[in-house]
N, CA, C and O of each residue as an XYZ file, in Angstrom:
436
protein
N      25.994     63.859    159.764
C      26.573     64.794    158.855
C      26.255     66.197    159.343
O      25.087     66.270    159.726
N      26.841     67.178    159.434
C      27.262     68.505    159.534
C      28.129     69.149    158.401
O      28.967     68.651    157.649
N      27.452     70.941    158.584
C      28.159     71.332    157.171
C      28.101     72.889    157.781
O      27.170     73.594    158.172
N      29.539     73.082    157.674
C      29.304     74.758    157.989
C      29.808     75.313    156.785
O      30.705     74.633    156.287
N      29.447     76.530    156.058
C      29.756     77.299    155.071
C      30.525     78.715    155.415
O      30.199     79.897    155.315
N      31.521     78.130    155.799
C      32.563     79.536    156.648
C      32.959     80.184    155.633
O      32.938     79.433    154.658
N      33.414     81.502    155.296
C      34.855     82.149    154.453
C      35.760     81.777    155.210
O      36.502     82.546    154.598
N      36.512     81.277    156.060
C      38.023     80.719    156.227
C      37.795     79.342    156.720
O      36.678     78.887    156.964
N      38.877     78.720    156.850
C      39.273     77.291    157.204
C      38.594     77.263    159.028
O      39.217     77.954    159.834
N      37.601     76.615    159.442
C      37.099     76.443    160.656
C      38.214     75.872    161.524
O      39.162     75.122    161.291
N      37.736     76.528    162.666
C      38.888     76.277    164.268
C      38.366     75.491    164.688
O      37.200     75.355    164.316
N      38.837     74.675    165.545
C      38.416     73.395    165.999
C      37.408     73.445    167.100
O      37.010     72.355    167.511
N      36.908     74.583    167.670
C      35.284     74.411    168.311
C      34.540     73.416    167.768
O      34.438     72.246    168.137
N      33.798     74.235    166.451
C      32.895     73.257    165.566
C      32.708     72.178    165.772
O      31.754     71.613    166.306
N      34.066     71.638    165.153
C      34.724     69.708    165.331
C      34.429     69.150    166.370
O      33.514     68.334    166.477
N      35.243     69.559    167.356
C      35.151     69.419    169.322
C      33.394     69.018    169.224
O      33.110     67.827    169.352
N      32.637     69.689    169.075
C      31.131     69.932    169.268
C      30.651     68.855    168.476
O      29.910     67.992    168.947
N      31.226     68.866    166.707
C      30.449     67.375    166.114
C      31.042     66.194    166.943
O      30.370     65.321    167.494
N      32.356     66.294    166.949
C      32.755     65.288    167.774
C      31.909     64.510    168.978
O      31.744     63.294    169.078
N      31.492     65.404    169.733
C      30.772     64.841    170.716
C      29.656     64.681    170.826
O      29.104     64.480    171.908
N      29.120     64.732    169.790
C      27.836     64.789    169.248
C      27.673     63.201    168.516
O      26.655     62.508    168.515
N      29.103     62.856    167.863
C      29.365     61.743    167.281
C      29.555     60.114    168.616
O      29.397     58.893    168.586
N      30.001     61.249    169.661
C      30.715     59.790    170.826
C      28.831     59.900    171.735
O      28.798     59.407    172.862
N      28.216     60.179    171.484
C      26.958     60.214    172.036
C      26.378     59.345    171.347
O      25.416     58.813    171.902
N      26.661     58.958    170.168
C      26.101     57.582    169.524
C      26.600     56.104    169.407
O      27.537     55.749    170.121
N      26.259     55.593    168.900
C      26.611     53.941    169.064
C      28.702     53.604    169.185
O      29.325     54.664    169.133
N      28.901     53.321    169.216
C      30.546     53.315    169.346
C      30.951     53.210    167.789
O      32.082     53.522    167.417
N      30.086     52.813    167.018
C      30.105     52.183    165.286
C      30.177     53.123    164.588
O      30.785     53.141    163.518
N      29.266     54.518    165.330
C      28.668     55.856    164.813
C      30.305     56.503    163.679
O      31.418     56.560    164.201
N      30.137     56.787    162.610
C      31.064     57.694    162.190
C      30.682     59.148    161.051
O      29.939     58.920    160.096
N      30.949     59.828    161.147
C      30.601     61.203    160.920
C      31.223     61.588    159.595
O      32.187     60.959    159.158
N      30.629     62.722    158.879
C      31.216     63.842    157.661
C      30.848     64.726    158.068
O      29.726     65.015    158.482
N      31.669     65.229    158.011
C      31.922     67.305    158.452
C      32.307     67.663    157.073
O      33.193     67.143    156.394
N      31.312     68.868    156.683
C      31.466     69.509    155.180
C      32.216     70.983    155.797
O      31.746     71.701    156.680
N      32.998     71.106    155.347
C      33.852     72.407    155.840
C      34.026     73.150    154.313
O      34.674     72.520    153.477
N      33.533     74.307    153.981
C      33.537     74.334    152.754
C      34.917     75.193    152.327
O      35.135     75.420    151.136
N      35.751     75.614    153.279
C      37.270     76.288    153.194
C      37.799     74.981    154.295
O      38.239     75.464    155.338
N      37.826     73.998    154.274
C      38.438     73.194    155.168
C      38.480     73.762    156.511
O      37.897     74.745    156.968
N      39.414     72.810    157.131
C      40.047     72.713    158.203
C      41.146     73.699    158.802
O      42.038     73.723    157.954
N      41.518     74.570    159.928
C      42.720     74.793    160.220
C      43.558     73.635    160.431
O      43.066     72.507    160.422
N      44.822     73.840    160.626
C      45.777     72.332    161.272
C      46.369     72.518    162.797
O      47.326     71.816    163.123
N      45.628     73.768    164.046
C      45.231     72.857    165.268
C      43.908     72.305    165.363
O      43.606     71.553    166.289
N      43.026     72.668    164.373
C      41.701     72.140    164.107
C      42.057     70.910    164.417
O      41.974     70.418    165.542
N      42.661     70.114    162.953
C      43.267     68.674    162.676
C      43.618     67.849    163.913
O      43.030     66.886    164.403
N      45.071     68.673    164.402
C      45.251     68.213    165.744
C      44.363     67.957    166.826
O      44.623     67.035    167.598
N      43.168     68.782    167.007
C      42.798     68.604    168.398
C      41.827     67.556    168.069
O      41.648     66.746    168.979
N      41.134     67.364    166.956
C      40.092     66.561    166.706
C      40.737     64.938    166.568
O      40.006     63.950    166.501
N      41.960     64.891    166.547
C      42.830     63.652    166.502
C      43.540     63.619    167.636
O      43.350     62.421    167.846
N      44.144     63.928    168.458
C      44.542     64.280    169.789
C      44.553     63.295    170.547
O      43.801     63.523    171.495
N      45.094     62.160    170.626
C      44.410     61.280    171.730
C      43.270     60.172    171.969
O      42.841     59.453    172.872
N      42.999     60.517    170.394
C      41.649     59.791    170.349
C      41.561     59.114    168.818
O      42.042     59.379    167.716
N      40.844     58.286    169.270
C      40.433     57.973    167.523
C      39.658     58.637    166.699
O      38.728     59.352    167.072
N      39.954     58.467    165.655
C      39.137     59.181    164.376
C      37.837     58.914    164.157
O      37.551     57.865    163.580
N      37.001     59.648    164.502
C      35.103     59.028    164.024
C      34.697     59.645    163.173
O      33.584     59.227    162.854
N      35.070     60.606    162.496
C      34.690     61.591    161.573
C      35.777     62.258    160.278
O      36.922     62.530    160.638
N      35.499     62.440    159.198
C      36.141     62.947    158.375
C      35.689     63.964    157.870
O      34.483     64.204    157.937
N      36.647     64.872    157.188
C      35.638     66.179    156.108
C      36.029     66.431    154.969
O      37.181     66.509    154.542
N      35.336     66.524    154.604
C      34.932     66.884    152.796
C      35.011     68.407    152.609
O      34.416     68.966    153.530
N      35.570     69.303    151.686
C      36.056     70.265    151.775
C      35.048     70.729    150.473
O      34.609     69.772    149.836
N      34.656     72.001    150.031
C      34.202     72.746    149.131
C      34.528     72.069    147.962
O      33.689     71.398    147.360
N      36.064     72.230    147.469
C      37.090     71.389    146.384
C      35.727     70.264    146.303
O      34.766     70.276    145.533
N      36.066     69.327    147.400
C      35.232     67.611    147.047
C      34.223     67.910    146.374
O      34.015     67.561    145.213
N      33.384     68.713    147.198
C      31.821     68.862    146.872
C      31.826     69.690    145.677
O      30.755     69.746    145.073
N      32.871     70.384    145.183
C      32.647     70.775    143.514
C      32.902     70.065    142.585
O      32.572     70.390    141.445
N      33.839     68.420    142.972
C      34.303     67.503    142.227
C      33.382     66.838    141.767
O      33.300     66.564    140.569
N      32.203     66.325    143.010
C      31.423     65.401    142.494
C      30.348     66.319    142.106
O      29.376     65.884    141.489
N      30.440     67.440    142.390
C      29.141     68.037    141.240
C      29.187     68.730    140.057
O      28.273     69.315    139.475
N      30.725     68.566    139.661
C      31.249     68.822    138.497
C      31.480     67.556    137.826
O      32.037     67.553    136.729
N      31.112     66.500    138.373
C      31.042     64.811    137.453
C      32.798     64.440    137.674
O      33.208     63.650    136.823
N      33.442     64.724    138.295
C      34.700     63.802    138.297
C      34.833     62.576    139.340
O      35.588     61.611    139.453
N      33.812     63.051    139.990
C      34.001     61.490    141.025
C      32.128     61.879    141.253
O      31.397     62.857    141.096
N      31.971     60.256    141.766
C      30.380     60.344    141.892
C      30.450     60.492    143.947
O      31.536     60.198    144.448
N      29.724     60.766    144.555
C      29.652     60.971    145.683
C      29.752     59.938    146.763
O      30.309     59.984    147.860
N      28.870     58.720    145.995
C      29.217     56.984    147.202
C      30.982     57.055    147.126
O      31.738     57.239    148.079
N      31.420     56.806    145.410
C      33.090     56.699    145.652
C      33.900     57.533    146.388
O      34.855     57.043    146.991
N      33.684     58.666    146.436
C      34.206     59.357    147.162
C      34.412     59.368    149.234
O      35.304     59.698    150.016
N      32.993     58.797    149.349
C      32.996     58.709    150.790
C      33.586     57.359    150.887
O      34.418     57.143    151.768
N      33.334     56.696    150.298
C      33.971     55.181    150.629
C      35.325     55.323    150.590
O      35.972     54.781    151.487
N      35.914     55.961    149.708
C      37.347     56.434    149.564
C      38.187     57.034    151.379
O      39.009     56.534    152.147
N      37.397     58.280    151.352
C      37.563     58.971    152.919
C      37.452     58.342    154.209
O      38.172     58.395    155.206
N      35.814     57.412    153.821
C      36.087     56.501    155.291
C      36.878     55.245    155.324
O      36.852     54.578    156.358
N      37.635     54.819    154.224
C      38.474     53.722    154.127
C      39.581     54.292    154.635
O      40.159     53.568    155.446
N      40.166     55.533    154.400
C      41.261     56.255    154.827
C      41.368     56.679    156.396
O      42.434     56.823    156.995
N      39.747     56.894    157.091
C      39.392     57.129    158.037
C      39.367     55.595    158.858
O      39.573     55.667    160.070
N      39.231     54.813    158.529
C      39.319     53.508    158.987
C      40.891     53.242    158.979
O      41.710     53.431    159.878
N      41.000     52.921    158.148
C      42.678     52.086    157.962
C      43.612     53.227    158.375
O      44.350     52.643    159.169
N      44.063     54.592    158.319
C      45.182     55.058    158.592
C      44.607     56.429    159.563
O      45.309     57.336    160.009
N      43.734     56.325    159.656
C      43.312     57.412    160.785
C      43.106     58.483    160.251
O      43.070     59.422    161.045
N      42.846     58.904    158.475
C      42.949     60.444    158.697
C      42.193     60.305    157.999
O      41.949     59.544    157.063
N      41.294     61.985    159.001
C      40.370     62.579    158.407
C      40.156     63.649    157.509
O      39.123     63.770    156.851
N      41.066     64.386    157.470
C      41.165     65.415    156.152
C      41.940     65.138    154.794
O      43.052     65.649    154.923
N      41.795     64.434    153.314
C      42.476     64.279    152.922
C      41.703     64.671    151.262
O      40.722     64.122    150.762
N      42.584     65.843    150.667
C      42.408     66.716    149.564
C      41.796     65.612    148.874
O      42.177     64.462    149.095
N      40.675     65.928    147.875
C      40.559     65.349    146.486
C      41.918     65.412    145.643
O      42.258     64.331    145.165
N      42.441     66.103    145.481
C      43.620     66.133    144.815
C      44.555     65.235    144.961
O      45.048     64.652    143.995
N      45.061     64.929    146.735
C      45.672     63.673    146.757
C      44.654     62.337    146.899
O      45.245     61.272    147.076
N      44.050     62.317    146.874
C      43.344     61.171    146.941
C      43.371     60.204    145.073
O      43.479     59.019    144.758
N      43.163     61.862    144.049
C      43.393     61.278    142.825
C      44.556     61.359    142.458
O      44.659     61.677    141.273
N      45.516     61.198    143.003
C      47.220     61.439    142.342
C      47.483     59.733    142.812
O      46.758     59.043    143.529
N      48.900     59.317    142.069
C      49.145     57.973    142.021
C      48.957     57.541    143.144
O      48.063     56.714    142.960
N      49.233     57.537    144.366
C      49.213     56.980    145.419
C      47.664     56.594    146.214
O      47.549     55.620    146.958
N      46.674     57.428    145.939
C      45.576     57.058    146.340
C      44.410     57.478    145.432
O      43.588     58.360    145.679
N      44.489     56.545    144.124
C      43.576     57.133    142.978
C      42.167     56.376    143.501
O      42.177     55.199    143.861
N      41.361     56.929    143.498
C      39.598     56.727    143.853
C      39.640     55.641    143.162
O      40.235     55.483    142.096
N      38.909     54.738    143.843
C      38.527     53.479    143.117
C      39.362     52.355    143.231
O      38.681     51.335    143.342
N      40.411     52.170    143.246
C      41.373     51.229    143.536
C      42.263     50.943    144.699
O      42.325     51.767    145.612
N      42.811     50.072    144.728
C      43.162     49.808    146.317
C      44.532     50.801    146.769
O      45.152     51.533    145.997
N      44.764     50.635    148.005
C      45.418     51.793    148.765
C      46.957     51.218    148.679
O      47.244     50.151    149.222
N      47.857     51.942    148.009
C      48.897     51.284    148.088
C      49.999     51.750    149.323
O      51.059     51.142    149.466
């Protein structure tokens, strides 16, 4: 786990850097990046690029969700790395995650 507390959405250095920080460990190894203004989207791109997904991030939003009591913090990561497992993506809003299509807690339709 890594957590940078930027004022804007982080460029994909950072990532690049956890990234390889992540392929230096077991092949199983998978990562959370706390980005507290998210991601840019060549960020997104380059950290997906060619490669598989080992890492996901949790955005400011998340981390005010579960410490504002709307989701507890295990559901939430289990949520992200199921998404990070099964469809490859690593950035994905609390917001869509709780709208019909991928409500926390129940299966992925």
């Amino acid at each position: 786990m890594e957590a940078k507390w930027e004022k804007n959405p982080l460029p994909e250095q950072p990532l690049l850097v956890f990234r390889g920080k992540i392929e230096g460990k077991s092949a199983f190894t998978r990562g959370l990046f706390i980005a507290l203004n998210g991601i840019t989207k060549p960020a997104e791109q380059a950290i997906t690029r060619g490669k598989q997904p080992i890492f996901f991030i949790m955005s400011g939003h998340d981390l005010a969700m579960v410490l504002g009591g709307a989701i507890d913090l295990a559901s939430l990561l289990r949520q992200k790395q199921r998404l990070l497992a099964e469809e490859g993506l690593v950035i994905v809003p609390y917001a869509k995650l709780s709208s019909g299509s991928r409500t926390i807690g129940t299966e992925i339709s």
